[in-house]
Steps between C-alpha positions, in 0.01 A plus 500: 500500500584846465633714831662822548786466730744740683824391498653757674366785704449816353527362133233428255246207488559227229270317381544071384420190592490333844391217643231448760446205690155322551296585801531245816281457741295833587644674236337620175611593153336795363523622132505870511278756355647810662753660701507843628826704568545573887770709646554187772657331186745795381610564872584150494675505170671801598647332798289645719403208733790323440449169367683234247546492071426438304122459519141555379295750666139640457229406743215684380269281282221306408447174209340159509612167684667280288603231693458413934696288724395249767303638745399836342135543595458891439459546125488216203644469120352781305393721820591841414688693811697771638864417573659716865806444646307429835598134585348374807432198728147579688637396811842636627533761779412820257254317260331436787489879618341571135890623417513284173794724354719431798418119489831293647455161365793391225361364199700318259492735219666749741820258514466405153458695181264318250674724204839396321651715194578310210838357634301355804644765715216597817339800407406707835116457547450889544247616749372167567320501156773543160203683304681668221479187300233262300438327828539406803559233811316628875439380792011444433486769834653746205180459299152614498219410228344797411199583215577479131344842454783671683754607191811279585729895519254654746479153670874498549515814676261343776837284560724749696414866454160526563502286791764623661365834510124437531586260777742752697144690486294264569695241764731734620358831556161413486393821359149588618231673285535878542924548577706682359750299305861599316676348288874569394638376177255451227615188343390160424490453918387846577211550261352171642530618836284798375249245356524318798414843699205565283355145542494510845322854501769751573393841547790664411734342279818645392775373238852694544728456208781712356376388156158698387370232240523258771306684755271534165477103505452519838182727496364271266551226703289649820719761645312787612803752499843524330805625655852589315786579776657733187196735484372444877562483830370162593509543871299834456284320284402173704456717806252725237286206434505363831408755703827559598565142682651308204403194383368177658702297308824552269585224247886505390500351173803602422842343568667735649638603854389903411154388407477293862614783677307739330179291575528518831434915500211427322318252718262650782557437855404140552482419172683253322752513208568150301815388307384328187792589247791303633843649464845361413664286742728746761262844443472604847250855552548725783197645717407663833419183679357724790261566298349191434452402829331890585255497235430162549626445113505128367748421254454225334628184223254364255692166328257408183193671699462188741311323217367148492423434136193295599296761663673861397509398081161456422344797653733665265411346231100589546569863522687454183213387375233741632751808380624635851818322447739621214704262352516550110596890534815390710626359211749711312591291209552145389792343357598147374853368751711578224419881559610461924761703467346812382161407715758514818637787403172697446415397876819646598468820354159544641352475180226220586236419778554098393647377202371134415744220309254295347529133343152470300471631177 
């Protein structure tokens, strides 16, 4: 089949044949449809997150079983499904908290990589999933069966982006009907954290980006106000639409140290600000820490929005349906896996909410 692999960080994805081993027991093969372009996958690239090459990344996507192991009981040959990097037991310590993204078990597939390049040299298995490629080997807790009228490139977004952010809303915050919500960093995370917002009945609902056609996207998408740090003060301008408090709840969707310390003079007294966008490995941010503990502030993680596929996916999936949920206008453009390169680079240069590889004609 065909892949794109790194081979080196930094440098350009190639794409040619690899090989991928058949699924054992509780693991699926699933032909692929779709894959969107996350920044997880070009921090890791970039050597963000450290990490071995060379390997196949991509974890974003969505196809059709093609083959099951022993024991796979969750979808069948022919089922069509979304494909996370979420791999999870039910039953450790943290699955058993509802913490499914912090799950502790060891699965096979994370000691051994089902992909080999054409020399028969181990590919790395990146992000638990090796989606930039025709298909793919995972662990059946990776996979959820989902309608046929869901376009396979909006369904692939439902993978990663969307519920990390509508999660870290939803399971995390538990934004109430009536708050006031903000948002910084209007990409693929950030403007679902802003759909997420409007879902859940935000009063108030503000997208901060230094990038106007973003906040653009983002007012589309549900936010009630727009805010540029170039042409505003965004301090002056929270406290404006808050009645001078700040908001109940400040969602950093942004990687970035500045953005996590900016958040928290934003937030209201007892309010809560919530890291979605995760950083590179050794960014450290600096803050009063007095101050959390006198205004009662809580600061805190959101790892993949606490979501269990089971009960968090196809909620999602029916407000796709009934229109509250945006899906298709998240998607920037399409492009077959021999265009990856320039689709990556788009994403980099903040040129696209999600760019989709697809493998259909």
């Amino acid at each position: 089949m065909k892949a794109a692999v790194c081979r080196e960080f930094g440098a350009p994805l190639s794409v040619e044949e690899v090989g991928l081993a058949d699924p054992e027991s509780y693991e699926v093969r699933v032909k692929l449809s779709a894959c969107a372009i996350c920044h997880s996958d070009i921090t890791y690239m970039d050597g963000g997150w450290g990490g071995s090459l060379p390997a196949v990344f991509g974890h974003e996507a969505a196809g059709v079983v093609e083959q099951i192991g022993n024991g796979v009981t969750r979808v069948a040959v022919g089922d069509t499904v979304v494909v996370t990097l979420l791999r999870s037991c039910g039953d450790c310590y943290y699955c058993s908290k509802d913490h499914h993204s912090l799950c502790e078990t060891i699965f096979p597939l994370d000691t051994t990589s089902p992909l080999q390049d054409r020399y028969g040299k181990t590919l790395g298995h990146g992000l638990r999933t090796g989606a930039f490629a025709e298909q793919v080997v995972v662990h059946e807790s990776q996979v959820l069966g989902i309608p046929t009228s869901v376009p396979m490139t909006s369904a692939a977004l439902l993978s990663c982006g969307v519920i990390t952010a509508f999660g870290a809303v939803k399971n995390v915050a538990r934004v109430v009907p009536g708050s006031s919500v903000a948002t910084i960093g209007t990409g693929g995370i950030g403007l679902n954290c802003i759909q997420g917002a409007a879902i859940c009945g935000s009063k108030v609902n503000i997208a901060i980006d230094l990038v106007d056609e973003k906040i653009q996207a983002a007012l589309r998408l549900g936010a009630t106000h727009g805010i540029n740090p170039v042409n505003s003060d965004i301090k002056d301008e929270i406290e404006r639409l808050t009645d001078g408090r700040g908001a109940d709840y400040v969602f950093v969707a942004a990687g970035s140290a500045t953005a996590v310390e900016q958040a928290l003079t934003l937030v209201r007294r007892a309010g809560m600000v919530i890291l979605v966008g995760m950083t590179a490995e050794g960014v450290t941010a600096q803050f009063k820490t007095l101050n959390l503990a006198n205004d009662a502030i809580q600061l805190v993680g959101s790892k993949m929005g606490q979501t269990h596929l089971d009960t968090d996916i196809p909620p999602l999936v029916e407000y796709y349906l009934d229109g509250s949920l945006k899906l298709d206008e998240l998607v920037s453009e399409c492009y077959p896996l021999e265009g990856i390169n320039d689709a990556i680079t788009a994403v980099k240069e903040g040129q696209a909410l999600r760019n989709v590889i697809v493998f259909d004609s």
